[in-house]
C-alpha positions in Angstrom: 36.6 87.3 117.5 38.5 89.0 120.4 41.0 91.5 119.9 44.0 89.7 119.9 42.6 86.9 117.3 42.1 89.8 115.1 45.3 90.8 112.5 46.7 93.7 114.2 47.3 96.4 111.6 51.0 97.3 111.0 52.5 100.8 111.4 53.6 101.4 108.3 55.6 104.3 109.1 57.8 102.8 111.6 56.9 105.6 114.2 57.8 102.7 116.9 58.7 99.5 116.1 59.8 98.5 118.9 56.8 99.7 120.7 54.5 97.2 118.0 57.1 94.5 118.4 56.7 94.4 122.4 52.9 94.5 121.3 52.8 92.2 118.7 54.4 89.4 121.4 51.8 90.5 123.8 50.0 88.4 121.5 52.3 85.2 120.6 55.4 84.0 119.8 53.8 84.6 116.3 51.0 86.8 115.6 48.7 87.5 112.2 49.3 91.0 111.4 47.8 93.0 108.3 49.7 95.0 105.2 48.3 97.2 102.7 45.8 96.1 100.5 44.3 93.5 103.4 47.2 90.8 103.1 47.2 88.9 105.9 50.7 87.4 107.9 52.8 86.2 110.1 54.2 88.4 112.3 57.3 86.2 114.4 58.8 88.3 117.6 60.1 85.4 119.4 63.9 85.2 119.4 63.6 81.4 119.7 61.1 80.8 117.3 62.7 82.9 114.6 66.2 81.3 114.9 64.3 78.1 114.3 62.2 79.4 111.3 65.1 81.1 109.8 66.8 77.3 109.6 63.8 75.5 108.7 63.7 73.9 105.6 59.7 74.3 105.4 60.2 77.9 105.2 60.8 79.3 101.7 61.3 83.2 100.6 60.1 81.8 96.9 56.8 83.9 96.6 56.7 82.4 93.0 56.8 78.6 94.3 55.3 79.0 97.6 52.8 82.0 98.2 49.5 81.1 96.3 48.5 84.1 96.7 51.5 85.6 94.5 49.8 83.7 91.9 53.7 83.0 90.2 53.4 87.4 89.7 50.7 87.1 87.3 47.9 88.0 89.8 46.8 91.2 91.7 48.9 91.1 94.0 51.8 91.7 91.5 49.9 94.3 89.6 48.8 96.7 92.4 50.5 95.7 95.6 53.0 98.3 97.0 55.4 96.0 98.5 55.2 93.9 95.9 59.2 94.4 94.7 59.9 92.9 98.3 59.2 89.9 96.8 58.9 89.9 93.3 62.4 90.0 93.0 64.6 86.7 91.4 67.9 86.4 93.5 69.7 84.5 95.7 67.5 86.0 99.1 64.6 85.1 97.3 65.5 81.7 96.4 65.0 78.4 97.9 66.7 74.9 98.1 69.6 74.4 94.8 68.3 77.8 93.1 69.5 79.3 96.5 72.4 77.5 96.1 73.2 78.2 92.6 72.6 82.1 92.7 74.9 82.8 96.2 77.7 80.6 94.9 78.1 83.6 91.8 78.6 86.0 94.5 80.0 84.3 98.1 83.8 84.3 97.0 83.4 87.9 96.7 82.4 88.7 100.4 84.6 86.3 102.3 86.1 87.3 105.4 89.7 87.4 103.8 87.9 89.9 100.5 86.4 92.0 102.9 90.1 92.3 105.6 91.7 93.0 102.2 89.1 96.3 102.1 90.6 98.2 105.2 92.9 100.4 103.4 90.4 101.7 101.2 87.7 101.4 104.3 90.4 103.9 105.7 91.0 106.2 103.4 87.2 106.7 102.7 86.7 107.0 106.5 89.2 109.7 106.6 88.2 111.6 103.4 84.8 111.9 104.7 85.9 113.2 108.5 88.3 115.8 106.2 85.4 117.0 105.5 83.4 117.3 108.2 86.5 118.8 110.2 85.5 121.8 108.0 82.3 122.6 109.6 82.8 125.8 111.6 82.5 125.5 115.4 79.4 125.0 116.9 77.2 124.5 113.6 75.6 121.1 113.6 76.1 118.2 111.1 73.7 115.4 109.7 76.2 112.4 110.8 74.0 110.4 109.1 73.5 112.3 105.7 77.7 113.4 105.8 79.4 110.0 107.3 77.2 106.9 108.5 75.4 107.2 104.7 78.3 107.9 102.3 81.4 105.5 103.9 79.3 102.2 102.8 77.8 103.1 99.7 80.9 104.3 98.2 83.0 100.9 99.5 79.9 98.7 98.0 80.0 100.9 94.8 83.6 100.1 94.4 83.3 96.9 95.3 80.5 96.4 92.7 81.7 98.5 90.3 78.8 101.1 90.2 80.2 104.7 88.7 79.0 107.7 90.8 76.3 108.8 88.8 74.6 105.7 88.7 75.7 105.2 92.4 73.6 108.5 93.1 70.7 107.5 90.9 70.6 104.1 92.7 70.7 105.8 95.6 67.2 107.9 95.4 65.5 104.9 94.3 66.4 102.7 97.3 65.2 105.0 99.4 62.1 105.3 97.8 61.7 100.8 98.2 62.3 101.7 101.6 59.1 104.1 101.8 57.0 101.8 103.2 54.1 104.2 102.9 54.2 104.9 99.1 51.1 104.5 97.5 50.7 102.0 94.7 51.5 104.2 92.0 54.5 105.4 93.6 55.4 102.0 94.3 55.3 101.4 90.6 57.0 104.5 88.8 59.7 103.6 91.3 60.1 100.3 90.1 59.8 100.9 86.5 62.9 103.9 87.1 64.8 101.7 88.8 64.9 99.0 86.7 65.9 101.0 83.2 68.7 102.4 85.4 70.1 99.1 85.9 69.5 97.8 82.5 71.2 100.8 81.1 74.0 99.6 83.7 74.4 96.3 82.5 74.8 97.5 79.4 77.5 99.8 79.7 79.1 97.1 81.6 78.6 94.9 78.7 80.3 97.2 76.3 83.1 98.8 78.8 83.9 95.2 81.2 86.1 95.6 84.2 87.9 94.0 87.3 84.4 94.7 89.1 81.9 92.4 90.3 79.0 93.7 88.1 81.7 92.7 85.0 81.9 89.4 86.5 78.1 88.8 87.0 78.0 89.5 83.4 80.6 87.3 82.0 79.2 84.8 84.4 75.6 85.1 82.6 77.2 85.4 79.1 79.3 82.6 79.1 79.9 79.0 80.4 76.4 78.3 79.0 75.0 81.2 81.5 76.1 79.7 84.5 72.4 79.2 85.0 71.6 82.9 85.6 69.2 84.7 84.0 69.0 88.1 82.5 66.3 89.0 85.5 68.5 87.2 88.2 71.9 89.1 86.8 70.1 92.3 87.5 68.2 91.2 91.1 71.7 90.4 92.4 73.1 93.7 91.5 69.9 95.5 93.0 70.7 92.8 96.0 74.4 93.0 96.6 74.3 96.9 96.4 71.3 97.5 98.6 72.4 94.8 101.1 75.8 96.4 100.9 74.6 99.6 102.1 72.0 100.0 104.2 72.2 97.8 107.4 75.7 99.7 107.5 74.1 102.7 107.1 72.0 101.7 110.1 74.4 100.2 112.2 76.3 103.2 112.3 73.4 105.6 112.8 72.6 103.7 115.8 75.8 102.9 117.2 76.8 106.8 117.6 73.3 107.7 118.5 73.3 104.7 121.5 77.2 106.1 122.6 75.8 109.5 122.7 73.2 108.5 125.0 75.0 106.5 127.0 78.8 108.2 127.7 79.3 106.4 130.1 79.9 103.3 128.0 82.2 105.0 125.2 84.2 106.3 128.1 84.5 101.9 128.3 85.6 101.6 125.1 87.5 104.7 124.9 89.4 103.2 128.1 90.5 100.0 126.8 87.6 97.7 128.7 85.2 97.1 126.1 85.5 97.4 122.4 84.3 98.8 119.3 83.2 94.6 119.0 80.9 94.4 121.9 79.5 98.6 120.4 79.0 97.0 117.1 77.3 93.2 118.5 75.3 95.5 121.0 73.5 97.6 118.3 73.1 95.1 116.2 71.1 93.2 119.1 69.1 96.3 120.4 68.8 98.5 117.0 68.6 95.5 114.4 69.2 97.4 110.5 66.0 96.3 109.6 63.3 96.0 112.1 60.7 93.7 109.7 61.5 91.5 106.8 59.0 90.3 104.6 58.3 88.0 103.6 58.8 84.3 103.9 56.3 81.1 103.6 55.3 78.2 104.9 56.3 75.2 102.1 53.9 72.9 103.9 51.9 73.8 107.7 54.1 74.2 110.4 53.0 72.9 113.8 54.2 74.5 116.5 53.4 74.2 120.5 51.3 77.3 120.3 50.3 77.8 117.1 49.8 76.8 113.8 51.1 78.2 110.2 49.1 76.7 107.2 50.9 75.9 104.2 50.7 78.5 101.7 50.6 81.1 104.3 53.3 84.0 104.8 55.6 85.7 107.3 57.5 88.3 108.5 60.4 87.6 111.0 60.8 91.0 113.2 64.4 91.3 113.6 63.7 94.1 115.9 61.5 91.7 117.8 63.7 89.0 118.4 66.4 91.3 119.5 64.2 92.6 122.0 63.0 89.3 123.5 63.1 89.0 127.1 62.8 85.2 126.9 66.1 85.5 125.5 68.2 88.7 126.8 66.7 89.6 130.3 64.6 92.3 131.3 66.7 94.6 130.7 66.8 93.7 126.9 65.5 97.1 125.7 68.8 98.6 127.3 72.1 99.6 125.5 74.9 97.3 127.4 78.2 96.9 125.8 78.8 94.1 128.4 75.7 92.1 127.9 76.4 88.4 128.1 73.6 87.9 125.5 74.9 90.6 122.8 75.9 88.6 120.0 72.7 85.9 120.2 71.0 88.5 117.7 69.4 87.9 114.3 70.2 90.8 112.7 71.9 89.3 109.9 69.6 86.6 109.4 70.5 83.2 110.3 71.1 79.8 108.5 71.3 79.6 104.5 70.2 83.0 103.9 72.4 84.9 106.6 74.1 87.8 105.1 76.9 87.5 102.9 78.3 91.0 103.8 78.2 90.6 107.6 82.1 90.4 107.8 82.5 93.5 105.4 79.0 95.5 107.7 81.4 94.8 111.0 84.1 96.1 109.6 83.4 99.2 108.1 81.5 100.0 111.2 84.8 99.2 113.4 86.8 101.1 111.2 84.1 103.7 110.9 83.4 104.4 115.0 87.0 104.1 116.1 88.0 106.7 113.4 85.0 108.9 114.6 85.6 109.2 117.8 89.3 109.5 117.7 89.1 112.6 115.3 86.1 114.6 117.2 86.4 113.1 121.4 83.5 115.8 122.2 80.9 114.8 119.5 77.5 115.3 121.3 74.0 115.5 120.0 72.7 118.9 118.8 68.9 118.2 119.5 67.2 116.6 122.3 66.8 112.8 121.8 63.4 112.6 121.6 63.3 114.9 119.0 65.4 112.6 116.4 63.0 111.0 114.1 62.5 107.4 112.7 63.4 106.6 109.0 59.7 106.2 108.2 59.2 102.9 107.5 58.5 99.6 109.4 61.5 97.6 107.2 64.5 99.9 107.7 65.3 100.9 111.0 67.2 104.3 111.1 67.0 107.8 111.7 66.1 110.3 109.1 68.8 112.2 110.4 71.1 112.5 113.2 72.2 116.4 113.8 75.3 116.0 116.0 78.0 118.8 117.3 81.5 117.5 116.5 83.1 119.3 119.0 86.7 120.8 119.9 
């Protein structure tokens, strides 16, 4: 076989993923790439081909209906694969055709565009709050932006939102991160798994015994009455781990990214700054060049999929790179591994999915980061990077695409 018939081996530390992704669609529109444990999939950089995928109804995230190899999380696979929570889980991103349906009806009213404009105040005074506190740094010492702003503003808005009390907020927290760790061993994997699911057990039932105007309390009510409303006890808890970790991190990211990118490139906050672009086209940008998460696994082929230039068997899985597609040439130029707020192209991204499954929260993501960069800027004008760029790291993993920290000065 020649090299580029070969899976190519994913970097499952994320060192580059945009590097990989330019490499991957070296080799097609989609490409067989290998995770841990030998498990063999598609690998889709093509902007095109991904929108199309994302929309078609032959393409299923159901590992349980639709990935033989899953063996309906009885086999090996769910026993000793690392990633396996990525789709083992029972929610509405996991679900296909009227179970999809079903499970995003019990949560969609909550993340409307109208629910999440109703947010601001509190999206302001949290904002503020947290730049309070950073105005207390003394002058000259860095800060971890991310750690101290871009990290705390969403998960305490989604904690409120869902209802989560601080301590179970922090707990949550440290587990997340850990599903995020791409390179965790097996038994890592596991432990973290088995932690995180007692914590939200124990949640649900304090919730149970204490109900309030939250949306965990009406998850529950939902589950224990009008004959269940359909949902069981496994998908009451997946949407919680779903809604919260959704909530969070591709804000998290957005953010991280956006004031990295404006950093980098002054000249184009001095734009926004001036009135002739806006915090819109900062946000839409990012989104398009630094998608939240790079790689998403997985989803499968419900029956084989014949394209122009390939073929994807039924049975067989995929992962749409995000980071790919946002990065496509075909699509944005070749210039599209540039930062430009004034990019024609900036909103044809993918970043929060597309078709059925495209992110409930997007409205409330766009917002808080609005909110977030205008009120950042405004309070410190000379914020500037305290290291080098190169020497700001990658998260670590091939899924979530951030920094592991972002040490900035905040200026007079």
């Amino acid at each position: 076989m020649t090299e580029t018939q070969c899976p190519y081996r994913m970097d499952l530390s994320g060192r580059d993923v945009h590097g990989e992704a330019e490499l991957l669609r070296k080799r097609g529109r989609a490409t067989q790439v290998e995770l841990p444990d030998g498990v063999v999939v598609w690998n889709v950089t093509d902007y095109a081909l991904a929108k199309q995928l994302l929309t078609d109804p032959r393409v299923s995230r159901d590992a349980y209906q639709h990935w033989p190899a899953w063996e309906n999380g009885e086999g090996e696979l769910a026993e000793s694969w690392p990633l396996a929570i990525w789709v083992a889980d029972r929610n509405m991103m996991a679900a296909y055709g009227a179970e999809h349906t079903r499970l995003r009806k019990l949560v969609a009213k909550a993340f409307t565009a109208r629910r999440s404009a109703a947010l601001r105040p509190r999206i302001e005074a949290i904002a503020s709050e947290l730049l309070d506190g950073l105005g207390a740094t003394p002058a000259g010492e860095p800060v971890d932006l991310r750690e101290q702003f871009a990290y705390p503003l969403p998960t305490r808005v989604i904690s409120e939102l869902l209802g989560m009390p601080d301590d179970v907020r922090d707990s949550m927290l440290v587990f997340v991160h850990k599903i995020f760790d791409t390179q965790a061993s097996t038994e890592e994997a596991r432990a973290n798994e088995e932690g995180l699911y007692a914590l939200l057990a124990e949640l649900v039932a304090t919730k149970r015994e204490s109900p309030a105007d939250d949306l965990i309390t009406g998850l529950i009510q939902a589950r224990d009455t009008d004959d269940g409303a359909g949902l069981s006890e496994r998908e009451l808890v997946d949407t919680i781990l779903l809604m919260f970790t959704a909530g969070h991190e591709t804000t998290v990211n957005l953010l991280d990214h956006a004031v990295h990118s404006l950093l980098r490139h002054p000249e184009q906050l001095a734009r926004v700054r001036g009135g002739d672009s806006s915090w819109e086209d900062v946000i839409e940008e990012t989104l398009r060049l630094e998608a939240p998460l790079a790689n998403m696994p997985l989803r499968f082929a419900v029956e084989t999929i014949e394209l122009e230039d390939v073929t994807i068997p039924a049975g067989d899985a995929m992962i749409i790179s995000f980071a790919g597609a946002g990065r496509d040439p075909r699509q944005h130029g070749d210039t599209a591994g540039a930062f430009d707020i004034t990019r024609d192209t900036r909103r044809d991204h993918l970043a929060f999915g597309h078709g059925v499954h495209h992110c409930l929260g997007a409205p409330l993501a766009r917002l808080e980061a609005s909110i977030a960069l205008s009120a950042l800027f405004d309070r410190f004008p000379g914020l500037e990077l305290a290291v080098p760029p190169q020497e700001i790291v990658p998260l670590g993993s091939f899924i979530s695409n951030g920094h592991a920290s972002l040490p900035v000065r905040l200026g007079a």
